[in-house]
PDB file of N, H, CA, C and O in Angstrom:
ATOM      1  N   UNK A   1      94.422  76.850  92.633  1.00  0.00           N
ATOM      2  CA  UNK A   1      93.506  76.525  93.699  1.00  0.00           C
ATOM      3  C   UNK A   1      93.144  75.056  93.690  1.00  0.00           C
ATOM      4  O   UNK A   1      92.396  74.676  94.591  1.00  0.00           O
ATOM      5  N   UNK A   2      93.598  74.119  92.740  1.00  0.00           N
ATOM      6  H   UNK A   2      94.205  74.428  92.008  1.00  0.00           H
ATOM      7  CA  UNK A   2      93.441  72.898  92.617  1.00  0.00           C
ATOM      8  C   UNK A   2      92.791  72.513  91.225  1.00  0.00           C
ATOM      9  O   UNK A   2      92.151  71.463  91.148  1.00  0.00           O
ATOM     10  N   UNK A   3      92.909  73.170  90.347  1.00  0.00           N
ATOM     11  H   UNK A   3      93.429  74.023  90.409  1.00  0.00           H
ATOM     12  CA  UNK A   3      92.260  72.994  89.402  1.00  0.00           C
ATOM     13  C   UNK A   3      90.787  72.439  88.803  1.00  0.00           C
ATOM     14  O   UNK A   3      89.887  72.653  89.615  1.00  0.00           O
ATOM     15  N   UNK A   4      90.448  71.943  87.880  1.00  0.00           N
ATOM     16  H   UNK A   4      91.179  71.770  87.220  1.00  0.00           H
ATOM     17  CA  UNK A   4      89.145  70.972  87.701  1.00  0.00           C
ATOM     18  C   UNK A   4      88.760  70.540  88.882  1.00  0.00           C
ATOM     19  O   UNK A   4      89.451  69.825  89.607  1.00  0.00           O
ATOM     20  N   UNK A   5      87.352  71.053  89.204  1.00  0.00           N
ATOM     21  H   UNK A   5      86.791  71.634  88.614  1.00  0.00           H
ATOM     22  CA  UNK A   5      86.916  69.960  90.305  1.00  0.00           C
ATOM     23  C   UNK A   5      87.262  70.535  91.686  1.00  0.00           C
ATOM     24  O   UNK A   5      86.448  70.648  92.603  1.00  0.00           O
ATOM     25  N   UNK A   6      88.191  70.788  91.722  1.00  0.00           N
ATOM     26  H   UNK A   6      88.852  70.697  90.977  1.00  0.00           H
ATOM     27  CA  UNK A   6      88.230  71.127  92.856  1.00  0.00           C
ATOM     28  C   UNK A   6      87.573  72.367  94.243  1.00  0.00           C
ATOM     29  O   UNK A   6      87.975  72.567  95.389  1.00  0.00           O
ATOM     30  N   UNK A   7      86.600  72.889  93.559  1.00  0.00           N
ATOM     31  H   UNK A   7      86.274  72.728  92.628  1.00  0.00           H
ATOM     32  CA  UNK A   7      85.852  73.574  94.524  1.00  0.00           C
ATOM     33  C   UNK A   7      85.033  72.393  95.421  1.00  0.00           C
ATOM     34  O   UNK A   7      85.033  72.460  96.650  1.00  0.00           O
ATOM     35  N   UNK A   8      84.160  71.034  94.517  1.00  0.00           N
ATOM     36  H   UNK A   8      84.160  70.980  93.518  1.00  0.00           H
ATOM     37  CA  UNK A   8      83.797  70.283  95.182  1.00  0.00           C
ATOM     38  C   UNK A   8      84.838  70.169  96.499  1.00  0.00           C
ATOM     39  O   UNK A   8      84.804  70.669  97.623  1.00  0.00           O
ATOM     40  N   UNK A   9      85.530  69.505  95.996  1.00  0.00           N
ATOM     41  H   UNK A   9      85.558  69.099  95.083  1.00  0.00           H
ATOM     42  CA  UNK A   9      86.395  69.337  97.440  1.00  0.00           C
ATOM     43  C   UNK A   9      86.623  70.229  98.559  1.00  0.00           C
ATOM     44  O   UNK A   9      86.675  69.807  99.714  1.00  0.00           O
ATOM     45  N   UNK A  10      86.778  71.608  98.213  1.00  0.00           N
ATOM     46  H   UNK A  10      86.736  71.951  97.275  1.00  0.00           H
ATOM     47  CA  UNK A  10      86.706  72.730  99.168  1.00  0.00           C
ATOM     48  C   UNK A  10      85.263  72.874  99.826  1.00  0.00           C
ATOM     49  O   UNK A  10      85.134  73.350 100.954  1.00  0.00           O
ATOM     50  N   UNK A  11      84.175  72.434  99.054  1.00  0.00           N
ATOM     51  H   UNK A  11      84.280  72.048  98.138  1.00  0.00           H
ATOM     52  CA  UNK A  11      82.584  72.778  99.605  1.00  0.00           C
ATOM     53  C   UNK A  11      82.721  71.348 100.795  1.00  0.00           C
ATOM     54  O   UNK A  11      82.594  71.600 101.993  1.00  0.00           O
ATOM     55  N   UNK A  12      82.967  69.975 100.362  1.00  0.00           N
ATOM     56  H   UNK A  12      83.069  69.771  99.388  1.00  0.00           H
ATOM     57  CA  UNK A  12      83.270  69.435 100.941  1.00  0.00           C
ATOM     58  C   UNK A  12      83.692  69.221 102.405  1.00  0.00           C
ATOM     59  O   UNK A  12      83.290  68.667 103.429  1.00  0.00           O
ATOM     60  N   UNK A  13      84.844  70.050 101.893  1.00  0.00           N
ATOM     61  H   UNK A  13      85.170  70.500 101.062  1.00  0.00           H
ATOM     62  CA  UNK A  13      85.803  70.540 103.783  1.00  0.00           C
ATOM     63  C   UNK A  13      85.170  71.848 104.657  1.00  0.00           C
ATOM     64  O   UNK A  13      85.514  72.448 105.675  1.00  0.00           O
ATOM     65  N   UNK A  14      84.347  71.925 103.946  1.00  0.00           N
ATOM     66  H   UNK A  14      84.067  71.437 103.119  1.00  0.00           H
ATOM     67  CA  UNK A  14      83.385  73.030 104.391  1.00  0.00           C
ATOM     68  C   UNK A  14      84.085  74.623 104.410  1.00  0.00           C
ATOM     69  O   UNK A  14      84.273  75.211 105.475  1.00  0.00           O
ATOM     70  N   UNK A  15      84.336  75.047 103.459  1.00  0.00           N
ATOM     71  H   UNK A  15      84.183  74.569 102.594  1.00  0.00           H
ATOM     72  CA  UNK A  15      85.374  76.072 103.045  1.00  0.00           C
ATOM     73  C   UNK A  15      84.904  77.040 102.115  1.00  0.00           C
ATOM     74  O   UNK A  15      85.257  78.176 101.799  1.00  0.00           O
ATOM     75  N   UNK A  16      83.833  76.110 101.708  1.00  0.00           N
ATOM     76  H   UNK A  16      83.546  75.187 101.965  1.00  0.00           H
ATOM     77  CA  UNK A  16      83.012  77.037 100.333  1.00  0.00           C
ATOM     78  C   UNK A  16      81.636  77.195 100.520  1.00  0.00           C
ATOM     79  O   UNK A  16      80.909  76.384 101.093  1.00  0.00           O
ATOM     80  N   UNK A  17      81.203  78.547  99.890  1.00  0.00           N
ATOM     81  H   UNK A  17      81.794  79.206  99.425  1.00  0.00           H
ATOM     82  CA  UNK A  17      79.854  78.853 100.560  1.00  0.00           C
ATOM     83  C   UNK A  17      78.767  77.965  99.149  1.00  0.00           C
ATOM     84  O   UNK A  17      79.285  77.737  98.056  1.00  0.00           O
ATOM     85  N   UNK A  18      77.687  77.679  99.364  1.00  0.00           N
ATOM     86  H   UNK A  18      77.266  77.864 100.252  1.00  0.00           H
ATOM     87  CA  UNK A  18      76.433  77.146  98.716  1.00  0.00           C
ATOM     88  C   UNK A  18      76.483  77.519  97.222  1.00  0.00           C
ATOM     89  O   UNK A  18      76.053  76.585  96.545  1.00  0.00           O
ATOM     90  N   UNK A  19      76.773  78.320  96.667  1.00  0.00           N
ATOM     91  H   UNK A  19      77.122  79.079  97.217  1.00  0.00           H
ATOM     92  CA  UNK A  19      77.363  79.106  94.915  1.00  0.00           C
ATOM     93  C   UNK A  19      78.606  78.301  94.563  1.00  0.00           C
ATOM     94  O   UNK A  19      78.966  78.153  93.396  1.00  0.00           O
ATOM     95  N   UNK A  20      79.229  77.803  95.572  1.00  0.00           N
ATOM     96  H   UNK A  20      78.936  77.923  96.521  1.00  0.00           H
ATOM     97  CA  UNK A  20      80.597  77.505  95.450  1.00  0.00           C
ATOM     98  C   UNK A  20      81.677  78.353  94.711  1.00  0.00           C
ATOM     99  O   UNK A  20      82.820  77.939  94.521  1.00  0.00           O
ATOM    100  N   UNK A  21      81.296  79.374  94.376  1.00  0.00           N
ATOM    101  H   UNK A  21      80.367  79.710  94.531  1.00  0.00           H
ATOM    102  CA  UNK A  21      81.858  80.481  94.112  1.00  0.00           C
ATOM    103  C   UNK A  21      82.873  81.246  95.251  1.00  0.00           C
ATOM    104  O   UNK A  21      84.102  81.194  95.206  1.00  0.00           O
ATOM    105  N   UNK A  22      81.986  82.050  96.397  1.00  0.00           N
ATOM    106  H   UNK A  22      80.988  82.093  96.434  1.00  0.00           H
ATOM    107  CA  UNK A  22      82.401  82.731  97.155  1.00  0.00           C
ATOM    108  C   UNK A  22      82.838  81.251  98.805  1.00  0.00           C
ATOM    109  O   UNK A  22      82.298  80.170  99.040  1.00  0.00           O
ATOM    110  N   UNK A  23      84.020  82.001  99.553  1.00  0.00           N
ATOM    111  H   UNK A  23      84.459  82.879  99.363  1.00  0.00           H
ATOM    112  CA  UNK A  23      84.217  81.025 100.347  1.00  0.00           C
ATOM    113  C   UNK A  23      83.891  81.735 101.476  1.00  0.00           C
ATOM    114  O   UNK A  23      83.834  82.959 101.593  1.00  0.00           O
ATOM    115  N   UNK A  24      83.552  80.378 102.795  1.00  0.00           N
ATOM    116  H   UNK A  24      83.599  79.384 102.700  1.00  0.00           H
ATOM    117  CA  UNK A  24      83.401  80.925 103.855  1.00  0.00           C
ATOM    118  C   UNK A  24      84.725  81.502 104.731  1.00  0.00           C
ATOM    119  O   UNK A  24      85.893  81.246 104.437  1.00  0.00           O
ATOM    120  N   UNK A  25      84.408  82.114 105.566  1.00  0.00           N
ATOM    121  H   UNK A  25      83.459  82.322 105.805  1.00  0.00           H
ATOM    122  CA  UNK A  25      85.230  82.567 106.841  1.00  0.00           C
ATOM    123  C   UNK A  25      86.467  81.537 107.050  1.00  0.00           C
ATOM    124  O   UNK A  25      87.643  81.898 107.101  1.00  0.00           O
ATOM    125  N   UNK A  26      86.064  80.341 107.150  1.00  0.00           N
ATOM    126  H   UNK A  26      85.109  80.047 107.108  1.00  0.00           H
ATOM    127  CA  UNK A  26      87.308  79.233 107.413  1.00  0.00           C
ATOM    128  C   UNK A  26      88.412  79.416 105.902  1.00  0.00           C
ATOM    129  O   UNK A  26      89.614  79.604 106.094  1.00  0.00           O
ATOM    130  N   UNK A  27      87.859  79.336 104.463  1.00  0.00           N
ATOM    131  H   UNK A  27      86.884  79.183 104.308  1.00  0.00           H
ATOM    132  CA  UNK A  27      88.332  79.285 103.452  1.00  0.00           C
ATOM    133  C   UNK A  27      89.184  80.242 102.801  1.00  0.00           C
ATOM    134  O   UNK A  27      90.077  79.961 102.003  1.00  0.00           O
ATOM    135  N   UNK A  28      88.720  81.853 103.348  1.00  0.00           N
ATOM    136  H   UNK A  28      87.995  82.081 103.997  1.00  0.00           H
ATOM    137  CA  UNK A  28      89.504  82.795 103.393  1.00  0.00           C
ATOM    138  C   UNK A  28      90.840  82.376 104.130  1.00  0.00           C
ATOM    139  O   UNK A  28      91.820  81.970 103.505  1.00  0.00           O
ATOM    140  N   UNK A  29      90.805  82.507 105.525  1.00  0.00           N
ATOM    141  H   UNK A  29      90.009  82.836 106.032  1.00  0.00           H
ATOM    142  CA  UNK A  29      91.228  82.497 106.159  1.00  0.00           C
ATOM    143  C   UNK A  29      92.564  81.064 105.404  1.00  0.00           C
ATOM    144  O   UNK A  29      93.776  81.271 105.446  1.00  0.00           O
ATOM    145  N   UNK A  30      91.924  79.683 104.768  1.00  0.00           N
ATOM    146  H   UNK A  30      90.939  79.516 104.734  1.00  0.00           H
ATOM    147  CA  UNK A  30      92.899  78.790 104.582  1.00  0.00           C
ATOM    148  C   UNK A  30      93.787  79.710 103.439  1.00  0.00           C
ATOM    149  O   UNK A  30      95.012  79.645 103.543  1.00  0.00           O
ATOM    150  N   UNK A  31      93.196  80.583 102.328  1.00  0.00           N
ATOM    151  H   UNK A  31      92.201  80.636 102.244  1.00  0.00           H
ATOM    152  CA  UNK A  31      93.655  80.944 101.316  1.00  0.00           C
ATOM    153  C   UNK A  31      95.100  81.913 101.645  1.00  0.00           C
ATOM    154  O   UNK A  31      96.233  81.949 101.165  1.00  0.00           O
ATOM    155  N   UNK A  32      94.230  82.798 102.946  1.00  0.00           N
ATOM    156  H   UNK A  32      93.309  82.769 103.335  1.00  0.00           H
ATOM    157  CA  UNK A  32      95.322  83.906 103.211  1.00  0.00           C
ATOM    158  C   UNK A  32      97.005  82.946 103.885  1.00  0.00           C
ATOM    159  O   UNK A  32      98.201  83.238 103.904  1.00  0.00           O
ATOM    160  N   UNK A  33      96.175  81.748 104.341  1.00  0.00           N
ATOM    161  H   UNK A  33      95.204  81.511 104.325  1.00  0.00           H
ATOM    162  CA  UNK A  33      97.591  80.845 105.143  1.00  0.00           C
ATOM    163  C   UNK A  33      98.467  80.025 104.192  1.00  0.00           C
ATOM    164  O   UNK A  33      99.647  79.841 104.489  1.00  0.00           O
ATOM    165  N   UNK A  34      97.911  79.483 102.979  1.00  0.00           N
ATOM    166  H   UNK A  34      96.952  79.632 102.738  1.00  0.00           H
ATOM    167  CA  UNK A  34      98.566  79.095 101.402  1.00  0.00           C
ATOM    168  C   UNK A  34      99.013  80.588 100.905  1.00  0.00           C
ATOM    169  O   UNK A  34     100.057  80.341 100.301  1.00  0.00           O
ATOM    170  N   UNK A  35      98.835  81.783 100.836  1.00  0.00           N
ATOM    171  H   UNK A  35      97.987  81.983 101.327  1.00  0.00           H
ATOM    172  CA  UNK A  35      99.463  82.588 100.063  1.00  0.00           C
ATOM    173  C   UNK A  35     100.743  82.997 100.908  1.00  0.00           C
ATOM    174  O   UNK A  35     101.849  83.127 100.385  1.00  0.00           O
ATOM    175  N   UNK A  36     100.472  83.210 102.404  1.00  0.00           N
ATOM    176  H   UNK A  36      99.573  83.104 102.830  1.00  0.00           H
ATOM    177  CA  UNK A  36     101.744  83.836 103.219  1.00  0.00           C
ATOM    178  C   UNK A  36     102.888  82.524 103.061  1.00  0.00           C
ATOM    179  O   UNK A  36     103.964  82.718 102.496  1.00  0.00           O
ATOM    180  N   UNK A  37     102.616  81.552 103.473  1.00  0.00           N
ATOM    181  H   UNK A  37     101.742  81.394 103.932  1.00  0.00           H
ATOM    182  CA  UNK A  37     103.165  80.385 102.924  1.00  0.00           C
ATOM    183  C   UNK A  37     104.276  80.115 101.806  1.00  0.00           C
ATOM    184  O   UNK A  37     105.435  79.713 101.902  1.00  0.00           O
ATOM    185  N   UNK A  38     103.303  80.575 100.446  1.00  0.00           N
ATOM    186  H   UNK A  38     102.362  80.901 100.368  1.00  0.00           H
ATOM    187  CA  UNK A  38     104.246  80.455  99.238  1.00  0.00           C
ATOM    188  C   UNK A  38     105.038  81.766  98.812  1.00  0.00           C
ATOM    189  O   UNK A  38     105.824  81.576  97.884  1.00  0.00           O
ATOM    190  N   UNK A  39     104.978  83.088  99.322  1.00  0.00           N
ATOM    191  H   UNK A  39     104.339  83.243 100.076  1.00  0.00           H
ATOM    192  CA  UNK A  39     105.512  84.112  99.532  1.00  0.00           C
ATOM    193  C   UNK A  39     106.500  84.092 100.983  1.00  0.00           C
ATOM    194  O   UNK A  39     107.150  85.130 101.105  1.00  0.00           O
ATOM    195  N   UNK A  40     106.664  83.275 101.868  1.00  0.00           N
ATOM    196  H   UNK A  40     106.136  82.432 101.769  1.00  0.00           H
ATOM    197  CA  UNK A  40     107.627  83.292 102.745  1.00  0.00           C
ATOM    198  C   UNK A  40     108.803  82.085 102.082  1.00  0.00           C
ATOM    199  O   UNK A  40     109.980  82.284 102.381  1.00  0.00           O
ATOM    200  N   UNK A  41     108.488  80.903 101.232  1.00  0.00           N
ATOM    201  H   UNK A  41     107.531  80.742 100.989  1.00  0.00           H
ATOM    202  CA  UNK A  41     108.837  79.819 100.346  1.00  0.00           C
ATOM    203  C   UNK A  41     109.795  80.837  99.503  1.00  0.00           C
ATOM    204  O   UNK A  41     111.002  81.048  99.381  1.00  0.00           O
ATOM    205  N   UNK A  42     108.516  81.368  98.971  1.00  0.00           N
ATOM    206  H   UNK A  42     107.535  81.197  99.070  1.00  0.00           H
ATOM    207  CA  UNK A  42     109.232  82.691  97.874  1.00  0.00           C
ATOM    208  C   UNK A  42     110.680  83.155  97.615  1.00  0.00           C
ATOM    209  O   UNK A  42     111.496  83.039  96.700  1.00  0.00           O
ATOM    210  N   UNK A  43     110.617  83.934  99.263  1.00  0.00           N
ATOM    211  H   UNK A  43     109.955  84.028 100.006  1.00  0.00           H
ATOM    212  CA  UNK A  43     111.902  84.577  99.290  1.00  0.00           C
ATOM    213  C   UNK A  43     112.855  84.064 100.277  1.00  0.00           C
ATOM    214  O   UNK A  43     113.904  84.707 100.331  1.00  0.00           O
ATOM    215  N   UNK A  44     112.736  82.936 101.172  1.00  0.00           N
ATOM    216  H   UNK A  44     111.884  82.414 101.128  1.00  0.00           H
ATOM    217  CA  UNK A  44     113.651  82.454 101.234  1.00  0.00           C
ATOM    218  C   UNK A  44     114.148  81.259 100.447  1.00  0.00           C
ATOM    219  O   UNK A  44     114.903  80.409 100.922  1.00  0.00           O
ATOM    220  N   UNK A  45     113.678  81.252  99.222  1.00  0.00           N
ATOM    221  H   UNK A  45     113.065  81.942  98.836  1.00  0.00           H
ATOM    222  CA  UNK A  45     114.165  80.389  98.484  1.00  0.00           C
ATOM    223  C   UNK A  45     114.752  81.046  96.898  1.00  0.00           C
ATOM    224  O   UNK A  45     115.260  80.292  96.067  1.00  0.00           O
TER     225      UNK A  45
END
């Protein structure tokens, strides 16, 4: 997910909710578009 640090940056882009734990609506949504992504990468590669 970006390792060290990097939730700042996601709260930042406005992606992460106030806990910085749980993400908002936009952040899901980026996560589900990075996973279909590296699973379509996946297998055609």
């Amino acid at each position: 997910m970006g390792g060290k640090g990097s939730m700042k940056q996601w709260k930042a882009e406005g992606l992460v909710n106030n806990d910085y734990v749980h993400f908002l609506r936009g952040g899901y949504k980026f996560q589900g578009y990075l996973l279909a992504n590296a699973l379509i990468n996946f297998i055609e590669n």
